[in-house]
PALUMRO-47305 format. One record per residue (C-alpha): residue in one letter; x, y, z. Coordinates in steps of 0.2 Angstrom, whole numbers. Example, Ala and Ser with C-alpha at 12.3 -4.5 7.8 and 13.67 -1.06 7.14 Angstrom:
2
SITE   type       u       v       w
SITE      A      62     -22      39
SITE      S      68      -5      36
//
This chain:
365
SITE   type       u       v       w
SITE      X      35      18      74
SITE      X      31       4      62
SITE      X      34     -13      65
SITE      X      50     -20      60
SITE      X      46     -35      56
SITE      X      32     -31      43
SITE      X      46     -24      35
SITE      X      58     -39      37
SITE      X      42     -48      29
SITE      X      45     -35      15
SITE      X      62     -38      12
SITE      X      60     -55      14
SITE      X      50     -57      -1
SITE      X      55     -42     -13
SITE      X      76     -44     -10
SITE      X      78     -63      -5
SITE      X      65     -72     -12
SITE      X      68     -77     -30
SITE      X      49     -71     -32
SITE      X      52     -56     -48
SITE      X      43     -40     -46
SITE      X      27     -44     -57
SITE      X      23     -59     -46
SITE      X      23     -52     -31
SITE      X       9     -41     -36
SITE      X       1     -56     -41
SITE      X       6     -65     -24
SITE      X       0     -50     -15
SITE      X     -17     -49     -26
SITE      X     -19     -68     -21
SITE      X     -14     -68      -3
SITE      X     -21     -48       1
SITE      X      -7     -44      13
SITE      X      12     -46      16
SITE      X       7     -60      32
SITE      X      -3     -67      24
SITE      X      10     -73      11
SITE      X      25     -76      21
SITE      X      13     -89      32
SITE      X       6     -98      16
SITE      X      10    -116      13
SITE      X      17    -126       1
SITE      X      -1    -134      -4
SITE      X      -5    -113      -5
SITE      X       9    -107     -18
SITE      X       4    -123     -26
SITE      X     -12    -118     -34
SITE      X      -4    -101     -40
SITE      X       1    -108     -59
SITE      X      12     -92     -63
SITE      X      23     -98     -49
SITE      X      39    -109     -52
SITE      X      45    -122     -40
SITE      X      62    -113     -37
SITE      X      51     -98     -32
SITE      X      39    -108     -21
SITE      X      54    -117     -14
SITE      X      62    -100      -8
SITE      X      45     -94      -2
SITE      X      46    -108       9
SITE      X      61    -104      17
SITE      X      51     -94      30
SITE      X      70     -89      40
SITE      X      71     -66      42
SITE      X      87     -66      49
SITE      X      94     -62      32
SITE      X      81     -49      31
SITE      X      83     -43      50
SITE      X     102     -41      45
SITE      X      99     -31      29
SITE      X      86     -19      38
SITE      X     101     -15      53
SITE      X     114     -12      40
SITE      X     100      -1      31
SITE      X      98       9      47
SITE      X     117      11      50
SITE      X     117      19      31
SITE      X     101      30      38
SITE      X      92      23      24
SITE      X      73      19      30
SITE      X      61       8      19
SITE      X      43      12      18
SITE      X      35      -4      12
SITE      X      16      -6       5
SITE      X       3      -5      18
SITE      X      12       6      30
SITE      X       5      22      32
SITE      X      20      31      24
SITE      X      18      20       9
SITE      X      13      35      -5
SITE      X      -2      29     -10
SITE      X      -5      36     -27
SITE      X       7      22     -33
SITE      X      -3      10     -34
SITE      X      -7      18     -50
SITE      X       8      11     -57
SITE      X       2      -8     -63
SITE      X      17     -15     -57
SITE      X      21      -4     -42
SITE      X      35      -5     -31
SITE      X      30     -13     -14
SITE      X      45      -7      -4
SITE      X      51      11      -7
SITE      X      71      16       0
SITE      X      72      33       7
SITE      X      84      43      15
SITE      X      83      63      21
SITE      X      69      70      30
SITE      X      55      55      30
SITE      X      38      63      28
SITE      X      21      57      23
SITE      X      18      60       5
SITE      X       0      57       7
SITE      X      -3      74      15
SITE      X       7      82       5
SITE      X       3      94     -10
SITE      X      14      87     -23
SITE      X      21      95     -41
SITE      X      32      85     -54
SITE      X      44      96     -64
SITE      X      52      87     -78
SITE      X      62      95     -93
SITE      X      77      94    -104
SITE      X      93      90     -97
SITE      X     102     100    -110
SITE      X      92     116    -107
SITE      X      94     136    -110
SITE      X      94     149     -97
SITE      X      74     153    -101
SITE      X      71     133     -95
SITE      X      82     135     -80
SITE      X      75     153     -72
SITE      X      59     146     -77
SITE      X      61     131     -67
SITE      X      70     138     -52
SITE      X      56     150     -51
SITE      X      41     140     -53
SITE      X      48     129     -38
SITE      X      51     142     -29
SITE      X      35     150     -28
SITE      X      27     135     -26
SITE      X      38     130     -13
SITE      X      33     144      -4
SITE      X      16     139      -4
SITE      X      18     123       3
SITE      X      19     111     -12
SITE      X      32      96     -13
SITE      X      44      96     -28
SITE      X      46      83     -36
SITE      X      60      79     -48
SITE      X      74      64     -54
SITE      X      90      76     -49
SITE      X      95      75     -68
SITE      X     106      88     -75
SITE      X      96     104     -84
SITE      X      78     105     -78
SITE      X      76      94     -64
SITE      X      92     100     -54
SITE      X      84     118     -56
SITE      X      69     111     -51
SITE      X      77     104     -34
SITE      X      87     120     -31
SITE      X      71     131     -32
SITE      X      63     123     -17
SITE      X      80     120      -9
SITE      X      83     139      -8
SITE      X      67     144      -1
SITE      X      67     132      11
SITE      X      52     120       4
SITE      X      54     101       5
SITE      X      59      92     -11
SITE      X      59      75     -16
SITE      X      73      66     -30
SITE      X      67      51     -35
SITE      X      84      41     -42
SITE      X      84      26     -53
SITE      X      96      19     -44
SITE      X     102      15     -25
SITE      X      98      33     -12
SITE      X     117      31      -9
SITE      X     125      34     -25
SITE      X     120      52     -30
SITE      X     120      50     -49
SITE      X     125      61     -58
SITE      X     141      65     -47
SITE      X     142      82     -51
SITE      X     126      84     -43
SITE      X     135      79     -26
SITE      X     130      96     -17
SITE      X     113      97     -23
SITE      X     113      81     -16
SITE      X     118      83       0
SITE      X     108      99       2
SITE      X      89      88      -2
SITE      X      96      75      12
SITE      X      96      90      23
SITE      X      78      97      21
SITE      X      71      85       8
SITE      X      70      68       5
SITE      X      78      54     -11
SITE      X      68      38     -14
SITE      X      70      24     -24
SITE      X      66       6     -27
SITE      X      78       0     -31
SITE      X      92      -5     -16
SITE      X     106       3     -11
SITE      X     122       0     -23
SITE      X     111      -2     -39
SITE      X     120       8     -50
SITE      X     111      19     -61
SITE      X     107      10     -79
SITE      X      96      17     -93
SITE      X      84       3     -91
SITE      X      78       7     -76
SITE      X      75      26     -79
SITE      X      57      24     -86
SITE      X      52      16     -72
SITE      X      59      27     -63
SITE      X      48      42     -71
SITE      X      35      31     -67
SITE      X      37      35     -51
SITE      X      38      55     -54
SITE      X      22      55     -64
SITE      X      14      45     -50
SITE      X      20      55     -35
SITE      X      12      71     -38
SITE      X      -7      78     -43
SITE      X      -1      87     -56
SITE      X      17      86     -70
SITE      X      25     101     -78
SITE      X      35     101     -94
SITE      X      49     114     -94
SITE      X      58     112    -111
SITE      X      58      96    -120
SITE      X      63      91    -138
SITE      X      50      82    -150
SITE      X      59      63    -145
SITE      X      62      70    -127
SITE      X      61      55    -111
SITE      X      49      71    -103
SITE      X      37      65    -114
SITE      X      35      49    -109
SITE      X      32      53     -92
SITE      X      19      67     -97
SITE      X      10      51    -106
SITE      X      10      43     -90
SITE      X       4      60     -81
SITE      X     -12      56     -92
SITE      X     -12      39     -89
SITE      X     -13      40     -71
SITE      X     -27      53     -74
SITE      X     -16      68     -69
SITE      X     -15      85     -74
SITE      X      -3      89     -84
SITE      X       6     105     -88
SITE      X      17     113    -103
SITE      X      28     128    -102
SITE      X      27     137    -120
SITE      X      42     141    -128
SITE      X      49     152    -144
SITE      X      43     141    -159
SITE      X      59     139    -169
SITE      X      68     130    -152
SITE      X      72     113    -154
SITE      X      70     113    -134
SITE      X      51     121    -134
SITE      X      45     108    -150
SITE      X      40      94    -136
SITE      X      32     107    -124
SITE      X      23     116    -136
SITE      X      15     102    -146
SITE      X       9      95    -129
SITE      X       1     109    -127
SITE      X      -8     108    -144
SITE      X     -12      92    -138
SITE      X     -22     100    -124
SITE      X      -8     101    -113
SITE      X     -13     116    -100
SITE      X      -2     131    -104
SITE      X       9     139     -89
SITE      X      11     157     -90
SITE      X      13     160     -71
SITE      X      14     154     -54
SITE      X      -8     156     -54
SITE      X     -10     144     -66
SITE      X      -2     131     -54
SITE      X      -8     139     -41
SITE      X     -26     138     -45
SITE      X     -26     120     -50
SITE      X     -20     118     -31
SITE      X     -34     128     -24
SITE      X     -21     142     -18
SITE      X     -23     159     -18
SITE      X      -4     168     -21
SITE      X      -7     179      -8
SITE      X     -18     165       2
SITE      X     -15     168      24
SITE      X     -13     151      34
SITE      X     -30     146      37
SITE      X     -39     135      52
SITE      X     -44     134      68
SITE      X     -39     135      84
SITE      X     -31     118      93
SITE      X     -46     119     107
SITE      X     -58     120      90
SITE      X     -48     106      82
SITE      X     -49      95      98
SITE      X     -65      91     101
SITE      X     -64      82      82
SITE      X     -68      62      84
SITE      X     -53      51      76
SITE      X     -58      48      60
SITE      X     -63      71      59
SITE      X     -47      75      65
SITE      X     -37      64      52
SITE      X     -48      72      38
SITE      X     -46      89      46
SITE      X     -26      85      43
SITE      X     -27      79      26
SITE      X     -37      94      19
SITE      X     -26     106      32
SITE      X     -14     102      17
SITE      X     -25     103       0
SITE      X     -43     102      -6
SITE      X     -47      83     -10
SITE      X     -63      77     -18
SITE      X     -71      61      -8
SITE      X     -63      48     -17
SITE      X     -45      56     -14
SITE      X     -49      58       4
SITE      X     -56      39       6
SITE      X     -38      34      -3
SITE      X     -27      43       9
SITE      X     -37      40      24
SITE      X     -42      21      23
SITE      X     -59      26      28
SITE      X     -72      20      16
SITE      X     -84      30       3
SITE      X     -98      27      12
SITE      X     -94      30      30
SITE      X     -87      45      22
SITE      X    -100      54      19
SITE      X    -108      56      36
SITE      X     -91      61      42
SITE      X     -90      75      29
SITE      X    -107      80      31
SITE      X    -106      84      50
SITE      X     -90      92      48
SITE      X     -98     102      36
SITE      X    -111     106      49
SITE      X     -99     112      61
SITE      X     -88     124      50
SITE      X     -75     115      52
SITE      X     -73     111      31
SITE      X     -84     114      14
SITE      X     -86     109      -2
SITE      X     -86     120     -18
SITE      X     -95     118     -34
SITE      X     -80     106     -42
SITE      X     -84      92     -27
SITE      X     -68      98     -20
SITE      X     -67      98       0
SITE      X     -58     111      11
SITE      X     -53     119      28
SITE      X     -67     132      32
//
């Protein structure tokens, strides 16, 4: 269990403070961690120019009682907050410039990090081709052990959700707005059917109601979340496009699902596959970038194997045990650093218990 009072710190800072969002990145690049800040003094906030004196004077108000409050009546609601540096804290956000530092959840809480993840995005208004397509890809994927994610918008995303609803897989709806306001309302069961097996994040707190401004950041979030995006329908001035250009931002992979050529719906997808865009035309395509056979058997060895592993080997074994991971990925979900890295991975390697394939990629033996 984590500490609860890292995460009053949190909420200290990112709900009472009058500190804006920008700035505590900036505070957090200054001070390194969330302590660190909260037991700064005056003559420290001092020296930061990009503070005001109402913020610093509300920084200084060093009182979590209104943030120990908040957190209980946050548990009541069985709403959990994963804040930055936490270990549940996904850690591919941080490719966002201006990340969120505290993330609301509700559902079935698990770690992102070790998860295999796949955005699906699309039109809201979308045909029956769009929708089967969708409910299919996530599906098979599910099945396979890959997270969906998706911003529970009518059309695409909703299909998205549904595919790995129905097969049992874990989903996660990213919302922009609160986890307790299920938006739009005529999603309510699809909504209640992700809290059961699945999970809906979002940073902003509960009761913010859903507004238009906050949606790209939302989709941020999305493109952020997973290895890999796929666009499933999408008009030439569709929203899915702008998180496919944050899919390239953040160095993902992106993927486009062709369509029939005089449909208004297939003109965003198609030309983001003429811009190099990789071309769906089954389940293997996603597959493969994942490193997953589609008829691939669970695969490991057995727990008295996997026992004799140090620490550090048995927290890799786990993370591969979900998806092959070059070294940097690996040093970015585990905390353990490049260099020490590399010993580790050898001697694994020396013991069967992983390998490495010609692309640099890591994976169970």
């Amino acid at each position: 269990m984590e500490n609860p009072e890292y995460k009053y710190k949190w909420l200290w800072l990112s709900r009472f403070s009058k500190v804006t969002k920008s700035k505590v990145i900036k505070l957090l690049k200054e001070f390194e961690t969330i302590d660190n800040i909260f037991s700064a003094t005056r003559k420290d906030y001092e020296r930061l120019s990009f503070l005001k004196e109402e913020e610093i004077e509300s920084l200084l108000i060093k009182d979590l009682s209104e943030a120990k409050n908040y957190y209980e009546m946050l548990e009541k609601e069985e709403i959990e907050i994963i804040c930055y540096g936490e270990s549940l804290f996904p850690k591919s956000l941080l490719l966002i410039s201006n990340h969120p530092c505290i993330i609301y959840a509700k559902g079935v809480i698990k770690d992102l990090n070790a998860i295999p993840c796949l955005s699906i995005v699309g039109a809201r208004a979308s045909d029956e081709y769009g929708k089967n397509s969708a409910l299919e890809i996530s599906s098979l994927a599910s099945e396979k052990g890959i997270c969906i994610v998706s911003g529970m918008a009518d059309g695409i995303d909703s299909f998205a959700h549904m595919g790995a609803v129905k097969c049992g897989g874990y989903t996660v709806a990213v919302l922009g707005c609160g986890v307790d306001i299920c938006y739009p309302k005529e999603n309510y069961n699809l909504y209640a059917n992700i809290l059961k097996s699945g999970m809906i994040i979002s940073e902003y707190p509960p009761k913010t109601p859903p507004e238009r401004f906050r949606f790209p950041e939302r989709n941020k979030i999305i493109a952020a979340l997973s290895l890999s995006t796929l666009v499933i329908q999408a008009r030439e001035k569709s929203g899915s496009l702008i998180t496919a250009e944050q899919t390239l931002k953040f160095g993902r992979k992106l993927f486009a699902l062709p369509g029939n050529f005089s449909s208004s719906l297939s003109k965003g997808t198609n030309l983001l596959i003429s811009k190099g865009a990789t071309c769906v035309t089954g389940i293997e395509d996603i597959l493969s970038f994942y490193k997953i056979s589609p008829t691939e058997k669970e695969k490991g060895k057995n727990e008295n194997e996997i026992s004799s592993l140090s620490e550090d080997e048995r927290k890799i074994y786990d993370i591969l045990y979900q998806k092959p991971l070059l070294i940097d990925e690996i040093s970015l979900i585990s905390d353990i650093p490049v260099f020490s890295l590399y010993g580790i991975l050898l001697n694994m390697e020396l013991k069967k218990f992983i390998k490495k394939d010609a692309t640099e990629h890591y994976s169970i033996n």
